[in-house]
N, C-alpha and C positions, 0 to 999 in steps of 0.2 A: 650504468644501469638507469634506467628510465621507473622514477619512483612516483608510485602511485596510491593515493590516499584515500581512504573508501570512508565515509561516513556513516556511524550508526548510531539511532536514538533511541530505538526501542523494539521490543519482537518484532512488532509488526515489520520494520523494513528488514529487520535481521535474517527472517527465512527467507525475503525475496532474495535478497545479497545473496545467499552463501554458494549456490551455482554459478556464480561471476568470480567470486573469491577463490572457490577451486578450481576454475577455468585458469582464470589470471596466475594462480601459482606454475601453471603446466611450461608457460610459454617464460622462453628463455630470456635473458634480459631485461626481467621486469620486478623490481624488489618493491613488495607491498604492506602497506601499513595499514593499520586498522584506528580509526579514531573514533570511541564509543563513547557515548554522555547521556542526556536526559533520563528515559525512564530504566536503563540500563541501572541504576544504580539504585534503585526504589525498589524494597521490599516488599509495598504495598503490591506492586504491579511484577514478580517475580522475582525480584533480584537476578536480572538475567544474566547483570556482569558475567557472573560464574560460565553459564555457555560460551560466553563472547570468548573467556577468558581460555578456556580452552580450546576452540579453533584457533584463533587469534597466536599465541603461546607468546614468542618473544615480540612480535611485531605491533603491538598494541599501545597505544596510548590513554591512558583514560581523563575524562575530564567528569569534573561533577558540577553541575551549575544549577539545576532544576529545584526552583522552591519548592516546598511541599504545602504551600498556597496553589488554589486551583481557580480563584477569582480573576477577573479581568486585571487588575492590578499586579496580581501574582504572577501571571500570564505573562504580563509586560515588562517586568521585572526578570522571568527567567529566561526572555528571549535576549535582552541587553547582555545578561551573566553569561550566555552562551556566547556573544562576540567576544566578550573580554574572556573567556575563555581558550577559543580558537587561535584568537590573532597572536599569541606568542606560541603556540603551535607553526603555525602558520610563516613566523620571521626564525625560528631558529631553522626548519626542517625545507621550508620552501616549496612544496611537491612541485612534479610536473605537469599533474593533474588532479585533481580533485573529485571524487565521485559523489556523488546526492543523489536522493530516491524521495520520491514521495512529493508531502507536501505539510510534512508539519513544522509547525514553527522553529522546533530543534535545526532546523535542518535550514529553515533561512537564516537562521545567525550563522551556520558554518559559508552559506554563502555570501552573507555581507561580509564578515571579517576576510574574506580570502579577495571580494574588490582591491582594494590598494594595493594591495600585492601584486595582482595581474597573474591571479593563478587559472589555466582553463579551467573549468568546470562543463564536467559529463553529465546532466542528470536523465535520469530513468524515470520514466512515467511520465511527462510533462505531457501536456493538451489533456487533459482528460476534465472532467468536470467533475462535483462535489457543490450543487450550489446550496446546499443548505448548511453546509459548514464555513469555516473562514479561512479552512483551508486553501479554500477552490483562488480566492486570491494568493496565498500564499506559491501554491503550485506556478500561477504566472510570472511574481515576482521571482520567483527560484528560475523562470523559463530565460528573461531580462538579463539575469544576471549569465549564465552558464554559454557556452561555446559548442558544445556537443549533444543532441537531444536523441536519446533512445526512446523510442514511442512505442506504444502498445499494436497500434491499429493504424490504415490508411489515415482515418478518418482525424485521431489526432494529429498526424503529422499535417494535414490540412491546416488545422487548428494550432499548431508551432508555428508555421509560416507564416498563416493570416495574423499571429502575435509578431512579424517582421524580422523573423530567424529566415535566413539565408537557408536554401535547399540542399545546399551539399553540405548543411551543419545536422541536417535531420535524417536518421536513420530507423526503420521501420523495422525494429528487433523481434517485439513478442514481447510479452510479462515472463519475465526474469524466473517466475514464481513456479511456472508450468514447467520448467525444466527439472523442479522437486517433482512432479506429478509423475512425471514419465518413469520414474524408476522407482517409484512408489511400490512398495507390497505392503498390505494389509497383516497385522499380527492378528493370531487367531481370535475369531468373535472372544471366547470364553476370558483371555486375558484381556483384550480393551476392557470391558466390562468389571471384571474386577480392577483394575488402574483405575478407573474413571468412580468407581463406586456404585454402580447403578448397577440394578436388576435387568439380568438378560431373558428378558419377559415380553420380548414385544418393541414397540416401536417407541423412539423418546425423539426430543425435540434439542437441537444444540442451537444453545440462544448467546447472540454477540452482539451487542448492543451500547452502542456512544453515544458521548450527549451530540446534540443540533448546537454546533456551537452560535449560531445566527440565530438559534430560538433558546437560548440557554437559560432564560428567565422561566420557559414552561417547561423545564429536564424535570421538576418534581410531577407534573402533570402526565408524562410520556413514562415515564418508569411504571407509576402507579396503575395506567392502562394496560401497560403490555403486563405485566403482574397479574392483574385482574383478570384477562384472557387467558392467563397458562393457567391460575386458579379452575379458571370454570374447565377445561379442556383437561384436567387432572390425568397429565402425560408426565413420565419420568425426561427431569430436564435437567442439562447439563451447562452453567452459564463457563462462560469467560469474560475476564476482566474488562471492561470500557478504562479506554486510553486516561491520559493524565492531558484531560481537555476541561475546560470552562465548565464548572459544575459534575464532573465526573465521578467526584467523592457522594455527590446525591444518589449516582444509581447504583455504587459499589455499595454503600449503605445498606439500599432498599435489596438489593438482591441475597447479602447476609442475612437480613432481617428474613425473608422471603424462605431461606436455605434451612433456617432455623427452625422453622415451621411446619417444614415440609420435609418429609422422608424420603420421598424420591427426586431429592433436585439436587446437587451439588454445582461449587464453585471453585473452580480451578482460576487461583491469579493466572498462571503461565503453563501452557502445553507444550511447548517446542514445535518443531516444524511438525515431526515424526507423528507423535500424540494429536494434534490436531486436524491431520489428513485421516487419521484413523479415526475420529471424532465425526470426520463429514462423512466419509466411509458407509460410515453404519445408522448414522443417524436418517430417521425417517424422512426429516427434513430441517430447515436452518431457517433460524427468525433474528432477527435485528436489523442493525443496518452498518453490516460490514463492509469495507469494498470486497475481502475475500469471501462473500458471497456473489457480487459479482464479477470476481477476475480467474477464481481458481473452482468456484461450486461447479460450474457450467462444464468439467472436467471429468465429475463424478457424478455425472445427471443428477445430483440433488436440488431437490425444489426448496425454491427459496422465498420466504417470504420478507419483502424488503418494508420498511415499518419506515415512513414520513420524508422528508425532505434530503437527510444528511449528504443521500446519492445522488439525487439529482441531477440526470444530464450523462452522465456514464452511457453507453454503451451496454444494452443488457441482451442474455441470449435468453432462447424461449422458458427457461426453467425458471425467471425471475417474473412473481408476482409482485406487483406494488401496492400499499395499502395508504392510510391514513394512521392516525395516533390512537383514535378509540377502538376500545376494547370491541365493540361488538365488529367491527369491519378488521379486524387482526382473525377474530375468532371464525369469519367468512371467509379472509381469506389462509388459513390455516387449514381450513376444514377441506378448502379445496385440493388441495396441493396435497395433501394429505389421500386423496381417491386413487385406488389401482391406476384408473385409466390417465391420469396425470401425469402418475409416474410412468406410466406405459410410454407415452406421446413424447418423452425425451431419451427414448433407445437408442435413436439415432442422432443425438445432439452432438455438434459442433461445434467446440471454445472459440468464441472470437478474437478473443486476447494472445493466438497464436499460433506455435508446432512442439515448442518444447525446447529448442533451438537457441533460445535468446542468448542464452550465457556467450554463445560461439561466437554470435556474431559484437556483441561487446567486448569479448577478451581482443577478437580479433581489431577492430578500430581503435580499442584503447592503448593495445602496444604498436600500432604502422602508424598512426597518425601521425604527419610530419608536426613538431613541436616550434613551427615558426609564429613568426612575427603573423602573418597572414589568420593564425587560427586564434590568435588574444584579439588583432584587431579588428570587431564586427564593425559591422556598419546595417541600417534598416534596410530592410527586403520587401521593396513597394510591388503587392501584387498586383495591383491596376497597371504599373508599369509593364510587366512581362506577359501579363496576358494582351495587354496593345502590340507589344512587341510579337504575340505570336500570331496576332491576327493577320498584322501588316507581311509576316515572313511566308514563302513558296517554298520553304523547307516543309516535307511532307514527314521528318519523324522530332520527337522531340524527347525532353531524355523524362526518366521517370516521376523526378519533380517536377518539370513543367507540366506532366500530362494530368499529375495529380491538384497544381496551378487550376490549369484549364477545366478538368471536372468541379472545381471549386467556383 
C-alpha cells in the first residue's frame, strides 16, 4: 500500500483538501492518513478538530503545537513546536509521500521536519504570490523543499520552474477548491439567513479580513478603517474569523467589539466549506483580503473588494476591485462593486484558477508516480540553459514545459 500523508492546519486549507481526500480514498492501493495541527485545535478560531475528526475517522493523527501567542516571537516559537512535533510522526510512520498546501507557517515546519527523512513532498498551490504577507516567502520555501508541484495556473508553473523545479516535477492542476464549487447547491435563501443570523432584507456584505503580516505594526490602523467604512455604509455584515497570524487577535478584538454594537453584523469564528459558499452565494459582495476572494469568488460572479497589500501579485479575474487601507477609498471602492451594472459585467466570468477538475488530476499523479530514487533526488533546472538549448535545436515541436520555458 503506497501510504500517503496529507497535511492540515487549519480551515482555510481544510476545504481546499477535502476533494483530493475523497478522490484519493476512491483509488485502490492507496492507504491515507490525515496529520492535522495548528489552528485546528484553537477554539478561538473554530475548534475545527471536530470536522477534521470526522472525515478523517480512524486515519488521523493529531498534533498540538500552536502558542496561543500571536507576536513575532510567538510566531517563531510555534513554527519550531511544529518541527518537533512532526518529526517523530515522521520517523515512526515514514510516509511515501507527504502532501502540503498553501503557505503558512504550519505548514513549513511539516516541510522541514520531513527533510532528513527524504520524504517527497507534493505541495499544492506553490508560484502564486502574496507579497504583503510573509507567507509569499514562505510559499517558496515550502516550493525548495517539495518534489511534486501542483499549480493553479500556466502562469505559476512559469514561476516553479523559474524557482529551478525541474518541468516534469510541475503539474498544471487547477485550485483543488473549485472542485467544492462544481457540485455546490445553495440551501434555501430563508434558511442561510436565519444560520447566519442576519435579516433577509436586502443585500449584506461578507467581510474576511487578515492581518498584513509584513505590515503587522499598522493591523490596529487597517481594522479601524475598514470598521469605519462598513459604519458609514450601514449594510448588514457578516465577518469571518482572521487566521492565527502576527497581530490577528487585534482584529478579532475589534470586529467583536464592532458586532457588539451593531445589530446587523455578526461573527462567525468557522463556517465549514458548506456555510461559506452559501455565504458568497448570496452575499452582495465580499470585502477583505482573502485569497478565497480571489481563487474561488470569481466562481460565483461576486465582486470583490480586495482591501491593501496582503494579495499582492495573485492572479485576479475581472470581479476583483483593489483598494488601499482608508476608509474613504474602501467606501469608493465598495460603492462601486456594489452598482447593477457591475454586477451585470461578470455574467459571463471565467475562473482562472481552473475547471473543477483538480482533485483527479492529483489523486491520479499521487498514486502512479514512480517512488524512485529519481523523484527524492532533484537537482536545479537552469532556464537560460534550455531555452539556449531550444534555440540552437531544428526540432520543430517541443513538449509542454518547454513551450511554457520558451513563452517565459
Amino acid at each position: 500500500m503506497r501510504k500517503i500523508f496529507i497535511v492540515t492546519v487549519a480551515r482555510s486549507d481544510w476545504g481546499i483538501y477535502l476533494p483530493v481526500i475523497r478522490r484519493l480514498r476512491e483509488v485502490p492501493g492507496v492507504s491515507l492518513y490525515i496529520l492535522a495541527g495548528g489552528m485546528h485545535h484553537v477554539r478561538e478560531y473554530g475548534y475545527t478538530i471536530e470536522e477534521v475528526r470526522q472525515e478523517a475517522k480512524d486515519r488521523l493523527i493529531e498534533l498540538e503545537f500552536l502558542l496561543a501567542s500571536d507576536s513575532p516571537i510567538g510566531i517563531a516559537k510555534s513554527l519550531s513546536l511544529g518541527v518537533l512535533s512532526f518529526a517523530p510522526v515522521f520517523r515512526e510512520h515514514h510516509p511515501d509521500i507527504l502532501v502540503v498546501l498553501g503557505d503558512r507557517y504550519e505548514m513549513l515546519a511539516a516541510a522541514l521536519a520531513a527533510l532528513p527523512f527524504q520524504i517527497p513532498i507534493a505541495h499544492i498551490h506553490g508560484g502564486e504570490l502574496s507579497l504583503g504577507a510573509m507567507d509569499d516567502s514562505i510559499r517558496h520555501s515550502i516550493t525548495k523543499f517539495s518534489h511534486l508541484h501542483f499549480v493553479a495556473t500556466r502562469e505559476y508553473a512559469r514561476r516553479v520552474m523559474q524557482l529551478g523545479e525541474e518541468p516534469w516535477r510541475v503539474l498544471i492542476s487547477g485550485a483543488p477548491a473549485l472542485d467544492n464549487i462544481v457540485h455546490f447547491h445553495p440551501m434555501p435563501r430563508t434558511e442561510f439567513f436565519r444560520t447566519i443570523g442576519l435579516p433577509d432584507e436586502g443585500p449584506y456584505l461578507l467581510v474576511t479580513y487578515h492581518p498584513v503580516t509584513r505590515e503587522y505594526l499598522d493591523t490596529e490602523f487597517h481594522i479601524r478603517e475598514l470598521l469605519k467604512a462598513l459604519d458609514i455604509l450601514d449594510l448588514p455584515v457578516l465577518f469571518t474569523s482572521p487566521n492565527a497570524d502576527t497581530h490577528g487577535r487585534v482584529i478579532h478584538e475589534h470586529i467583536q467589539k464592532y458586532c457588539q454594537t451593531h445589530r446587523n453584523a455578526r461573527f462567525l469564528p468557522h463556517c465549514g466549506v458548506n456555510l461559506y459558499y452559501n455565504a458568497m452565494y448570496y452575499a452582495a459582495a465580499m470585502l477583505g483580503n482573502s485569497s478565497s476572494g480571489i481563487i474561488e469568488a470569481p466562481s460565483f460572479r461576486l465582486p470583490v473588494v480586495n482591501v491593501g497589500t496582503r494579495q499582492a501579485g495573485r492572479l485576479r479575474a475581472a470581479n476583483v476591485i483593489d483598494t488601499g487601507y482608508g476608509h474613504s477609498e474602501i467606501l469608493a471602492a465598495v460603492s462601486k462593486v456594489l452598482q447593477p451594472s457591475f454586477r451585470e459585467s461578470l455574467r459571463n466570468l471565467q475562473n482562472p484558477y481552473g475547471d473543477g477538475h483538480a482533485s483527479e488530476r492529483i489523486a491520479l499523479t499521487l498514486s502512479t508516480i514512480p517512488l524512485d530514487r529519481q523523484l527524492v533526488k532533484k537537482r536545479f533546472f537552469d532556464l537560460c540553459q534550455l531555452m539556449t538549448s531550444i534555440s540552437r535545436s531544428s526540432v520543430l515541436t517541443v513538449s509542454p514545459a518547454e513551450q511554457l520555458v520558451r513563452e517565459t
